[in-house]
N, C-alpha and C positions, 0 to 999 in steps of 0.2 A: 596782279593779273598776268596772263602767260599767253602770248600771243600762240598762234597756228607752230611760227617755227621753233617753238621753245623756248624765247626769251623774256622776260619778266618785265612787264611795265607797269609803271606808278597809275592807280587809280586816284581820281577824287572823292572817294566814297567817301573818307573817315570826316572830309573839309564839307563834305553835304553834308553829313550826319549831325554834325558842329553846328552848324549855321540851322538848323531844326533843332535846338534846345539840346543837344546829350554832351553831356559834359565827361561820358565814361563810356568808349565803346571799343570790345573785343570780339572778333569775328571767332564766329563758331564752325559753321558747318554749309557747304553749298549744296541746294537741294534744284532740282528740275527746272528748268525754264530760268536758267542765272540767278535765282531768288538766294542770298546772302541771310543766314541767320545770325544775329551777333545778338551778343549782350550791351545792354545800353541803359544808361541812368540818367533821368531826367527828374533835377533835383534831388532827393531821396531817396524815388522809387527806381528800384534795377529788378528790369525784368527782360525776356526772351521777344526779341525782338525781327522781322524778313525786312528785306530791303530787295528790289530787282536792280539788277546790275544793268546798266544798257552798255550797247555796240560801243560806245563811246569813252567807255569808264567812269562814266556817274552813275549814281541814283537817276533810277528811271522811275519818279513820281517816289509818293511819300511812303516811309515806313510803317508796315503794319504789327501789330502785338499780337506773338504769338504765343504767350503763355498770360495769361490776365488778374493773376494771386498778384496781391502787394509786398511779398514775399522777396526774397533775393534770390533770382531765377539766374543761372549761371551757365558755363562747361558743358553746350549744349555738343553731342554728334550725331548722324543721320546715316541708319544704314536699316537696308534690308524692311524701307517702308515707315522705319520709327525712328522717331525723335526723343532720345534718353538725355536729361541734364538733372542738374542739382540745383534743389531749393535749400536756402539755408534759412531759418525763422529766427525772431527774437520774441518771446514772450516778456513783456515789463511787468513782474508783479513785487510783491512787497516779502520781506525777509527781516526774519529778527537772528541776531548775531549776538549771542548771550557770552557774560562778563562776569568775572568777580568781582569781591567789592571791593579791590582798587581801582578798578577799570581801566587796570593794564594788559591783564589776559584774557584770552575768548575761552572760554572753558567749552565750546562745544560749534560741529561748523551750523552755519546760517541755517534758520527753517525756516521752510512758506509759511507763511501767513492767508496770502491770495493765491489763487489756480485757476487764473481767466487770461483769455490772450487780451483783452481789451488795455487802450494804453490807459495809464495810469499817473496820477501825481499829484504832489500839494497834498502828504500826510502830514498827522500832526496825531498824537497819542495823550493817554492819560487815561489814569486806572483802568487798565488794561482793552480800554475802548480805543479805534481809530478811525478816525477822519479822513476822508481822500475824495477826490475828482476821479470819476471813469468815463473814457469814451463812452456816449450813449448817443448810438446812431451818427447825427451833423450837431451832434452838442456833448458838453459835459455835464455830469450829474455830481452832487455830494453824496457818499456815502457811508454811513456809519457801520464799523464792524462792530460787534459787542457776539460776547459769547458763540464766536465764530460763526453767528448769521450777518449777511448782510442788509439794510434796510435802505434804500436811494431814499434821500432827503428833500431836495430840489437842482431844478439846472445850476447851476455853478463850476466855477473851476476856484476861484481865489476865497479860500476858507482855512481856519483853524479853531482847534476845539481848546476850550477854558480848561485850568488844571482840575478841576473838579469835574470834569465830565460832561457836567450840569449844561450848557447852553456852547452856542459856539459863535465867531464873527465871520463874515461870508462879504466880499465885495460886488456890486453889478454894474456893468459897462466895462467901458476897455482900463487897462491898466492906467492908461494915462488921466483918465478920470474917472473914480473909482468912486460910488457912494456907497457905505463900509455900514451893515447891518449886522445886530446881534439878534439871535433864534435863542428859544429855550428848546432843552429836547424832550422836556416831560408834557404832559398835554397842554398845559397851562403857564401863559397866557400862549393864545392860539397863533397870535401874531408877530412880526419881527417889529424891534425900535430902529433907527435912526442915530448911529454914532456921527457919522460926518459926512461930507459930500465934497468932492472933486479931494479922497485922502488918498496917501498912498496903498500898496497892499496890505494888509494884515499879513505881518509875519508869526505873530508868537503875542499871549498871552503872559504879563510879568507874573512872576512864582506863585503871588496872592492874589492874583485874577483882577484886581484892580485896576491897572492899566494894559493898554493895545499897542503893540511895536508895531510899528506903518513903514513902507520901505515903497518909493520912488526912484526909480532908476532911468528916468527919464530927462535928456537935458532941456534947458540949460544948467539946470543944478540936479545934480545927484542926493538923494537925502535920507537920513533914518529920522523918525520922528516918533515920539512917548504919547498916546493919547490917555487923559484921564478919564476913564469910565464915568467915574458921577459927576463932574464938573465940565466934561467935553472939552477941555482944553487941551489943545494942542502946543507941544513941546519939542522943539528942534534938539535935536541931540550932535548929529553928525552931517557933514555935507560935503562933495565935492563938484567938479567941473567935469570928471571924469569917471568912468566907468566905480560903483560901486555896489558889489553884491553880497548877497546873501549873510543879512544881519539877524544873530544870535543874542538871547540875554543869557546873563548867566547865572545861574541855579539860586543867589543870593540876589538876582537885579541889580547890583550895582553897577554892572558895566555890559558892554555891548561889542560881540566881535560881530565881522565881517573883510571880504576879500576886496580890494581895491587896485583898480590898476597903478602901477609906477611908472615913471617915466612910458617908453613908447609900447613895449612889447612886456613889459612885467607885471606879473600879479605882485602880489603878499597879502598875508591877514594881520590885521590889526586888533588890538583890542582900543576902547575908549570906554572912561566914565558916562554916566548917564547922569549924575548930582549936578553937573556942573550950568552955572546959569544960561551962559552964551555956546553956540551949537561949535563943536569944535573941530578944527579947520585940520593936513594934511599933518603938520605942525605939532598937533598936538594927539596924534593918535601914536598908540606903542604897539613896535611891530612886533610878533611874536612868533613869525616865521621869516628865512631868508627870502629876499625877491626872486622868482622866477621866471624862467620864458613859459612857462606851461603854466595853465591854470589849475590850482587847488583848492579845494572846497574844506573851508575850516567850520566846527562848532565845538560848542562845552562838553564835555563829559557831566554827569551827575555832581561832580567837584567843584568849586569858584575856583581851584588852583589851578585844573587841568585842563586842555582843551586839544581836540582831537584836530589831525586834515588827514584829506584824503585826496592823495595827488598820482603821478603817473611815475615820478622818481627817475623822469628821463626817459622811460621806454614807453613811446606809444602817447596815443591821446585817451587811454581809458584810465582810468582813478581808480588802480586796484589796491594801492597803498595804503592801509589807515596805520599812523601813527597818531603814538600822544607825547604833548610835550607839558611839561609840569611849568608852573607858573608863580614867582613870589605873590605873596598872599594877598600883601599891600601893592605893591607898585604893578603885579601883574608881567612883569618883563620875566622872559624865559628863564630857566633854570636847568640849568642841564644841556645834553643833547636830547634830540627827538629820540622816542623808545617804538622801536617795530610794534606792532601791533596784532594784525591781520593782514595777510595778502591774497585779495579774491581771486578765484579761479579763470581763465580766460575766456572760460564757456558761459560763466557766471559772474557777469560784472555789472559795477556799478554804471547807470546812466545819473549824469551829474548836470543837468542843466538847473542852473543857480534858481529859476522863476517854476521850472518845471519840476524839478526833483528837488524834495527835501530832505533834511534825516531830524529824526528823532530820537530822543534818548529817555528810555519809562523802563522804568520795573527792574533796570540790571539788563537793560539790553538797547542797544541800538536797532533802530527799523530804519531797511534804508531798502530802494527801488534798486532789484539785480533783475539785468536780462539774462534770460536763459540762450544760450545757442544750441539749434541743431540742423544737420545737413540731412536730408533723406536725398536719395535716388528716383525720380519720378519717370514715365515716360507716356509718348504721346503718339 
């Protein structure tokens, strides 16, 4: 602030602004009557924000919203009556990212799939049909793609479709207790069954659709668990104390990766058997990437040898990296160095939250959730 005779004094604006939830605030532009425009983000949302300055150097009463898009409203300036800044959007929809049949090279870049700004997540694919949750209104829905129609299913978020296409498991209530129901998708029978109650999520259907990978991430114990479709039994396979995400089987079932905190600040993915009697402890998992400080999101490739991540490689927190690293057949431990894969565009990148984003691997192609970015010029 800049008194009468020129000299610059400290306001408390930014320590008001603070202490009223924004966790991000950049002064923009001062308009008539000391009214202060900045940019401010409170949680998530960042958008275009007045504030009045009083006599004094505070906020004089509460900030008002001046731009109302959930949008990322920015670099706002004010002349000549208007107010010109930039919105920046993310669109979340879904992309296939097609492979040879090694599934080491992309033979072509990513193509939409979906072309909705609604958020999206929780696919799951098979014969060329897909499964996903979309924003719908103050809920999520399931929806089935097939033949590039879409058809909403019912409210849900926590769902995956069997390899046969044929029916799918769907959870209701909160993650931490979850009663885990099977649908058919052909008209008959009309109703859903009854797998379990208080399971974890349904992550993935095993190869022959006979058993349900269930994933708990919730303490005191962290856990992957085998449910047996025709006999309801439930099977501990993997557990921790500590952070444990996004568990994969792999194209043959016999084993189970996922990403696991290390020590205080490190991920790594591990692989573990699924044969084995007693559910198997820190001890006994094979890691099959280095520990990082950044988190990486691993799964199988189409191969039992090979298994993909997709991490940030040091720059940044977005996951634009997919390599693959090849695997002994039997013991599963690395072979080689990691092999480049794909590197997504920055405008075009992966959203990777372990519960909320999945990926998928059908047909010779990976489907994985890319935001789209872009900036327009608005004015007001």
């Amino acid at each position: 602030m800049q008194t009468t005779s020129g000299e610059s004094r400290k306001t408390s604006l930014g320590a008001d602004l603070r202490a009223q939830g924004f966790n991000f605030i950049a002064t923009n532009a001062w308009l008539a009557g000391d009214w202060i425009v900045f940019t401010g983000r409170q949680g998530e949302t960042q958008t275009l924000w007045k504030v009045q300055l009083g006599p004094d150097g505070r906020a004089a009463g509460q900030p008002v919203r001046v731009t109302h898009d959930a949008a990322g409203d920015s670099s706002a300036s004010f002349s000549a009556g208007k107010l010109v800044f930039s919105r920046t959007q993310v669109d979340m929809n879904f992309w296939a990212l097609p492979l040879d049949s090694s599934g080491e090279h992309v033979t072509a870049p990513p193509a939409p799939l979906t072309s909705s700004p609604t958020r999206k997540g929780q696919q799951s694919a098979a014969r060329a049909k897909l499964l996903y949750s979309a924003e719908n209104g103050d809920r999520f829905s399931l929806v089935l793609r097939s033949d590039g129609n879409n058809k909403a299913l019912r409210d849900g978020f926590y769902s995956v479709l069997a390899p046969d296409a044929s029916h799918y498991a769907y959870g209701e209530g909160t993650k931490e207790q979850l009663t885990v129901h099977m649908k058919s998708l052909s008209w008959w029978p009309p109703w859903s069954s009854t797998l379990c109650e208080n399971c974890g999520m349904p992550s993935q259907f095993s190869p022959d659709g006979k058993k349900l990978l269930l994933w708990a991430d919730s303490p005191p114990t962290r856990r992957v668990d085998l449910l047996d479709l025709a006999t309801r039994q439930v099977k501990r396979i993997v557990y921790a104390a500590d952070d444990l995400m996004g568990p994969r089987l792999s194209p043959d079932g016999r084993c189970v990766s996922f990403m696991a905190k290390v020590g205080t600040h490190q991920w790594q993915a591990f692989v573990a058997p699924v044969s084995r009697e007693q559910p198997l402890g820190l001890s006994d998992w094979t890691p099959v990437t280095p520990a990082s400080d950044s988190f990486l999101f691993a799964f199988w490739s189409a191969q039992s040898n090979m298994i993909y991540t997709m991490s940030s490689h040091g720059h940044g927190g977005n996951l634009r990296f997919l390599d693959a690293q090849r695997l002994d057949p039997e013991t599963k431990r690395p072979v080689g160095a990691a092999m480049p894969v794909y590197e997504f565009d920055e405008a075009l990148v992966p959203g990777m939250d372990p519960i909320w984003n999945t990926v998928a691997v059908e047909g010779g192609r990976i489907i994985v959730e890319l935001g789209g970015i872009s900036t327009g010029i608005w004015i007001k």
